[in-house]
C-alpha positions in Angstrom: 75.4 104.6 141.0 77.8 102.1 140.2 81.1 103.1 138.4 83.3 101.1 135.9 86.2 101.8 133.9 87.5 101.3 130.2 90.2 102.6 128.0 87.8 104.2 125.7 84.3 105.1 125.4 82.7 105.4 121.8 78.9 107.4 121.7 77.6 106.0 118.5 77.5 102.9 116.9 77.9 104.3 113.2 80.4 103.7 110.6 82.5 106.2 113.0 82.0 104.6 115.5 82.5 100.9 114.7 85.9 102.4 112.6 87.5 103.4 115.7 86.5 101.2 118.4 87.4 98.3 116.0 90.9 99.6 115.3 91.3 100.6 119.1 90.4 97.2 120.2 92.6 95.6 118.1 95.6 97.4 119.6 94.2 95.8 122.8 92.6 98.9 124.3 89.3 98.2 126.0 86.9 99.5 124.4 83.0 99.8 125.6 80.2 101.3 122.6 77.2 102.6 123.8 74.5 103.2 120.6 70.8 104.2 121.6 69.3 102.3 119.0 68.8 98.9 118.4 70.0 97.8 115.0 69.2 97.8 112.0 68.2 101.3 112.2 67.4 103.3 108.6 69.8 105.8 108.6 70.6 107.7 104.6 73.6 108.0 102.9 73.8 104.8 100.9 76.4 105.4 98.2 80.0 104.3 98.7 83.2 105.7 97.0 86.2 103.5 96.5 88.6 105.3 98.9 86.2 103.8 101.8 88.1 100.0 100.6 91.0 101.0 102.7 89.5 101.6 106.0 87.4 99.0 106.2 90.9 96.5 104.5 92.4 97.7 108.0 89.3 97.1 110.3 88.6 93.9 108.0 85.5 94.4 107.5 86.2 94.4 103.7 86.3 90.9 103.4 82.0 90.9 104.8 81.4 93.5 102.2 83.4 90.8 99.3 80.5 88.1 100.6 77.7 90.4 101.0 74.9 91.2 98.5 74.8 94.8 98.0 75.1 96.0 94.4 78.9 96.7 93.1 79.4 99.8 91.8 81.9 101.1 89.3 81.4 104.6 88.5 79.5 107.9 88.3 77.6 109.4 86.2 76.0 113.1 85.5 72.7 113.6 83.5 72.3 117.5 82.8 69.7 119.6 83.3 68.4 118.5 79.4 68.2 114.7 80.4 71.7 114.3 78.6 74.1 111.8 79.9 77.8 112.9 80.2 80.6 110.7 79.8 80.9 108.2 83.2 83.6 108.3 85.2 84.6 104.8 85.6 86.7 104.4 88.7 88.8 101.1 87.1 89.9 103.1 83.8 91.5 105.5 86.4 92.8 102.8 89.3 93.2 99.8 87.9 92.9 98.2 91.2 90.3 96.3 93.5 89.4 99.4 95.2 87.8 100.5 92.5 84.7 98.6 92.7 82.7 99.4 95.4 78.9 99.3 96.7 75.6 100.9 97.3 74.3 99.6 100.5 71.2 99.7 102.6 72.4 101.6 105.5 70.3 99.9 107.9 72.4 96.7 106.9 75.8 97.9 106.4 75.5 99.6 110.0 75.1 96.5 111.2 77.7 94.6 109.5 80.1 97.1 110.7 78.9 97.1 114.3 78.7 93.3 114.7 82.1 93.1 113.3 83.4 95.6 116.4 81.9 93.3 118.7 83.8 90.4 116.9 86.9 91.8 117.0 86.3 92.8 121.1 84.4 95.7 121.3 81.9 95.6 124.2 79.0 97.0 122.6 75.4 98.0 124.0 72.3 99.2 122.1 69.9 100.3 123.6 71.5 102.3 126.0 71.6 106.1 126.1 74.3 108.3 126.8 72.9 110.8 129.4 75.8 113.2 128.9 79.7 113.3 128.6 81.8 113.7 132.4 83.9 116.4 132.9 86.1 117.4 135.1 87.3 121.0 134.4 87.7 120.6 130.5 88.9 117.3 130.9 86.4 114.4 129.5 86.7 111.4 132.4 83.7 109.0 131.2 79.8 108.6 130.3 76.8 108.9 132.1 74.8 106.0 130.5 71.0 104.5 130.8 70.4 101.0 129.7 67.3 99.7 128.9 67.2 97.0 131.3 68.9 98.2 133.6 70.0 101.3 136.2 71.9 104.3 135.3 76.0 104.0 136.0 79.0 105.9 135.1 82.0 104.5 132.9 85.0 106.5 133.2 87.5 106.2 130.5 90.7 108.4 129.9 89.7 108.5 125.9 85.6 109.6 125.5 85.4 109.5 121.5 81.7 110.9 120.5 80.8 109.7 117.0 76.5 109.9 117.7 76.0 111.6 114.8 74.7 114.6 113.7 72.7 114.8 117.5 76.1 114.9 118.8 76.4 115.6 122.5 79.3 117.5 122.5 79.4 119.8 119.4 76.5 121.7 120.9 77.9 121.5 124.8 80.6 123.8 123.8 79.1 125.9 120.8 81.3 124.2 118.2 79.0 123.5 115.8 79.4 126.3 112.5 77.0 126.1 109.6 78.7 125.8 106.2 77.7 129.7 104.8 77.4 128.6 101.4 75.9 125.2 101.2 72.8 125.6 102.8 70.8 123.0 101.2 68.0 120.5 102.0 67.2 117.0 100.8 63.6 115.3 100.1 63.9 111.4 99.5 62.0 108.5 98.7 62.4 104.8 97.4 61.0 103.2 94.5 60.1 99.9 93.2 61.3 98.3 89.8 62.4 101.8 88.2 64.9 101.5 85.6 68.0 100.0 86.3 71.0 99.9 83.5 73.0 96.9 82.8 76.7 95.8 82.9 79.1 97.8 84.8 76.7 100.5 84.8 74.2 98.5 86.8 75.5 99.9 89.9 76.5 103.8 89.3 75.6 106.4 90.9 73.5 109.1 88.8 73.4 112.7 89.5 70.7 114.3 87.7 70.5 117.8 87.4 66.7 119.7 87.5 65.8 122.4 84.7 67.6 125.6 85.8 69.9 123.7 87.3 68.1 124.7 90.8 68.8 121.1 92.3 69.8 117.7 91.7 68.6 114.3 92.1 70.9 111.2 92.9 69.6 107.8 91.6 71.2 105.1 93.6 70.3 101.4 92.7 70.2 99.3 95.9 69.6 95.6 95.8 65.9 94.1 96.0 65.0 96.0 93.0 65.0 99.3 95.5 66.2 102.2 94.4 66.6 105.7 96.1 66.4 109.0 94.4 66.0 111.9 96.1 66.4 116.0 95.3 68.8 118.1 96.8 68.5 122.2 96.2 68.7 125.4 98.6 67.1 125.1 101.6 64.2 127.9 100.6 64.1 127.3 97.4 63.0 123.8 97.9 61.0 124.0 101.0 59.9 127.6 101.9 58.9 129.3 99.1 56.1 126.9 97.8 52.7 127.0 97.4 52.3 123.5 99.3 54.1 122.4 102.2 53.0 118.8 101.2 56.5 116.8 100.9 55.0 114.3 98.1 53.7 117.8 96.0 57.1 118.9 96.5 58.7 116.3 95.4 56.6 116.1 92.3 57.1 119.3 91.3 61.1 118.7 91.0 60.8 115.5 89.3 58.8 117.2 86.5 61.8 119.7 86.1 64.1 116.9 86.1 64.0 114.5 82.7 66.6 112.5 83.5 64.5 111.3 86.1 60.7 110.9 84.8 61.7 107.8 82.4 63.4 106.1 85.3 60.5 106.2 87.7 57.2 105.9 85.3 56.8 102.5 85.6 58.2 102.2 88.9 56.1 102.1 92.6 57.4 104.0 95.3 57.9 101.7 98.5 58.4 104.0 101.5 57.6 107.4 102.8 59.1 110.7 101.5 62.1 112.2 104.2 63.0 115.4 104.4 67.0 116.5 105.8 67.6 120.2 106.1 70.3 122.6 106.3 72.6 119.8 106.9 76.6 121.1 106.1 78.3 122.2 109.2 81.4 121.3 110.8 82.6 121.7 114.2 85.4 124.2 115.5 87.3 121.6 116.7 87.7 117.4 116.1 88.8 117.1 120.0 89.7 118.3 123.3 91.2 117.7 126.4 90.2 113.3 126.4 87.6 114.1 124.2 87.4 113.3 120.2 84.9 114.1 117.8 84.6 111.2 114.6 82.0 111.2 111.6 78.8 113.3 111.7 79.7 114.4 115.3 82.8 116.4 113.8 81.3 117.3 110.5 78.8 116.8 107.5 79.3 117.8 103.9 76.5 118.1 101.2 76.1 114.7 99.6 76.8 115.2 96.0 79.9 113.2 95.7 78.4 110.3 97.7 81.7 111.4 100.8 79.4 110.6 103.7 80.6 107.3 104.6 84.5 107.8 103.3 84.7 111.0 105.8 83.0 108.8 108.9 85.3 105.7 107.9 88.6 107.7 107.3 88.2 109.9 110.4 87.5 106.9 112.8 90.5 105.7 111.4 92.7 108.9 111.3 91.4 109.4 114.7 92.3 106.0 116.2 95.9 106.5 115.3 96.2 109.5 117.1 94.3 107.8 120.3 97.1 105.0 119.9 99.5 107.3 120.0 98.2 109.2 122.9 98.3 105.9 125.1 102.1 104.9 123.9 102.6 108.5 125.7 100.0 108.6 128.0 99.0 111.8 126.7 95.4 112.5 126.0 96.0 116.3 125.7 93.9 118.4 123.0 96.8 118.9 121.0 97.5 114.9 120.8 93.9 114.4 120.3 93.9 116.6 116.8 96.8 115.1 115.3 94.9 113.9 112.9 92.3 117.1 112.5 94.6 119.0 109.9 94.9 116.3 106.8 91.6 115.2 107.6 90.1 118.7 107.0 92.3 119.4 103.8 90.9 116.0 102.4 87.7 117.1 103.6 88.0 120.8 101.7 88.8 119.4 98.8 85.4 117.5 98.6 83.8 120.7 99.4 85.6 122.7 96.3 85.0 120.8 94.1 81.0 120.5 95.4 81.2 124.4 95.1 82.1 124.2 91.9 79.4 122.0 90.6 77.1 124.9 92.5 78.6 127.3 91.0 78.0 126.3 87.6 81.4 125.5 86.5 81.2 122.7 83.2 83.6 119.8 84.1 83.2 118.3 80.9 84.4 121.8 79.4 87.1 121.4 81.9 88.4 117.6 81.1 88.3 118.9 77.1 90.3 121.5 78.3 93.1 119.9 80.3 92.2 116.0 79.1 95.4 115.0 81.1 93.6 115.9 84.4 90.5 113.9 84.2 92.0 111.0 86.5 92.6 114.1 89.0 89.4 114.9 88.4 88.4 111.2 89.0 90.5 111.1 92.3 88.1 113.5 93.4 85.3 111.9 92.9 86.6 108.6 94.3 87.6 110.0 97.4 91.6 110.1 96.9 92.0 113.5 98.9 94.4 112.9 101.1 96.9 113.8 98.9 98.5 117.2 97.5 98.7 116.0 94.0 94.8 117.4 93.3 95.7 120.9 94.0 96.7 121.3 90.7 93.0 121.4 90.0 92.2 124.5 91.8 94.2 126.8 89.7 92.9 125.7 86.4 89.4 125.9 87.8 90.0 129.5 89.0 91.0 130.3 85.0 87.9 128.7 83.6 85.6 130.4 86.3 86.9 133.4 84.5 86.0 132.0 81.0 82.7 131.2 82.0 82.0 134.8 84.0 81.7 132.7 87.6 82.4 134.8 90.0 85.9 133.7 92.0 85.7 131.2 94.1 86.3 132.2 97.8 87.4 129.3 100.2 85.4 129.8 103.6 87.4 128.8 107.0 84.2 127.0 108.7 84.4 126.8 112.6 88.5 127.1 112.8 90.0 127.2 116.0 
């Protein structure tokens, strides 16, 4: 078996993935991406929030995404469980900057963008190969095992193995990192449809949660560009595909769409254009982001229920968080577990609060009770939603919420230390 070497070695060629080889390669690291598929590849999570603008200004991929044609989107909306829109949240009336607009995208194509740009900006990229498992020596990661399509298998040792392959990850599950989120156990049931209802202006573009009677789940209603939208349910992961008297994903999915009429107006006159996919149980996160030359980015480390559309913000800000610690690591020629997750604790406190304020929204609390309330927050609020969490400024939030709980007879909120190490 022949044997090669690199600086780094990224499994995955996701957002994660392209993130931090790109940034890597541009400090003049080598850099060699291995991705099993061939791309495009579908792949969900289409929404983006404007905090992913600053990751992709340093990778420059932002500049693609200026020229491409995916639909610009400004803000977020919330239809309630009576078909009732609630006040947008338009990301410019809070940040009056550029990063305020930002897109839905066809993942299939953004992937792609992002991956091609990697290989412009050095990256040695191959699809089609598979990553047979992860070298160790002792607990230290040394290199890949990889299979290429066309050609024998051979080992690439690297003194950096960075695994960002998704939610399949290979070494979440080699070490028994991987810990369930205890209170968001939920499962999603998608589809795409056809010339459904699309508004106009700067609300052309907005993302629309939709809440079912009962407030049991939630729809999002993302407007994509070739008249494709998708709109899919999210609920408990029994609720919505156990306890039913069909197992039949397109019954299912009927059924919630006639408990949801902030949906059925959308979609009458509309043809659905693909199959119906079904995601379950899907928030976890992983004990640890990294180990001894070993660092986990994107789905590999983590996934958090898709309410505020965080998906691609957390896999673009931790391929970038992580790259500075891997650059740091090589100024010091230290690839040590403790160098490795640097960047692990801001990352997670941005990443918690996504998660409380997703809590809250399953818990019943009434944000627009809340902004009446404390009308000077809403841009916090907004922050939130936009994916500004890197900062201590929204704690403030969490105090207030806690009060109005109370007022509303929600139990208290309990924050839940997933997977620590």
């Amino acid at each position: 078996m022949s044997t090669t070497t690199a600086d780094v070695v990224v499994v995955g060629g996701g957002p994660s993935g392209s993130t931090v080889s790109t940034i890597l390669a541009q400090k003049g690291l080598s850099v060699e991406l291995f991705e099993r598929d061939h791309f495009p590849r579908f792949h969900i999570g289409e929404s983006m929030i404007p905090n992913t603008y600053f990751a992709m200004q340093r990778t420059g991929l932002l500049e693609k995404m200026k020229g491409s044609h995916f639909v610009k989107k400004h803000s977020v909306q919330f239809v309630t469980q009576k078909g009732h829109l609630s006040e947008p949240f338009y990301f410019w009336d809070n940040k009056p900057h550029e990063s305020s607009q930002t897109w839905q995208v066809r993942r299939s194509e953004f992937d792609k963008l992002a991956l091609d740009h990697a290989r412009s900006q050095g990256v040695k990229v191959s699809e089609g190969a598979r990553v047979l498992e992860v070298i160790f020596e002792g607990t230290k990661a040394v290199g890949v095992r990889v299979k290429p399509e066309d050609g024998p298998e051979r080992e690439v040792r690297a003194k950096v193995v960075i695994d960002a392959s998704g939610q399949s990850t290979l070494i979440i599950d080699r070490f028994g990192l991987r810990a369930w989120d205890p209170q968001l156990k939920k499962a999603a049931l998608w589809t795409y449809w056809k010339g459904a209802y699309r508004d106009t202006g700067r609300d052309e573009g907005a993302t629309i949660v939709i809440q079912t009677e009962g407030k049991k789940g939630w729809f999002w209603y993302i407007p994509l560009h070739d008249d494709i939208v998708s709109v899919g349910v999210v609920a408990d992961h029994d609720y919505l595909l156990k306890n039913r008297e069909s197992k039949d994903p397109e019954t299912i999915y009927f059924e919630e769409v006639a408990k949801a009429p902030g949906v059925q107006p959308r979609i009458k006159d509309a043809t659905r254009c693909d199959i119906f996919r079904i995601q379950k149980e899907y928030s976890y996160r992983a004990a640890k982001g990294a180990g001894d030359g070993w660092c986990l980015v994107g789905d590999a480390f983590g996934f958090l229920d898709p309410l505020y559309s965080s998906g691609l913000l957390l896999a673009l800000t931790s391929g970038s968080m992580a790259a500075d610690a891997i650059i740091e690591g090589f100024a010091k020629n230290d690839f040590s577990e403790s160098q490795l997750r640097k960047w692990e604790a801001p990352y997670l406190q941005g990443m918690d609060r996504i998660r409380r304020l997703v809590c809250e929204f399953y818990d019943g609390l009434s944000f627009g009770r809340f902004v009446k309330k404390h009308p000077h927050l809403k841009g916090l609020v907004t922050d939130v939603l936009i994916g500004d969490v890197f900062k201590d400024e929204v704690d403030v939030l969490w105090p207030l919420m806690d009060d109005l709980r109370k007022e509303q007879g929600i139990p208290a909120y309990e924050p839940v230390t997933i997977g620590a190490a």
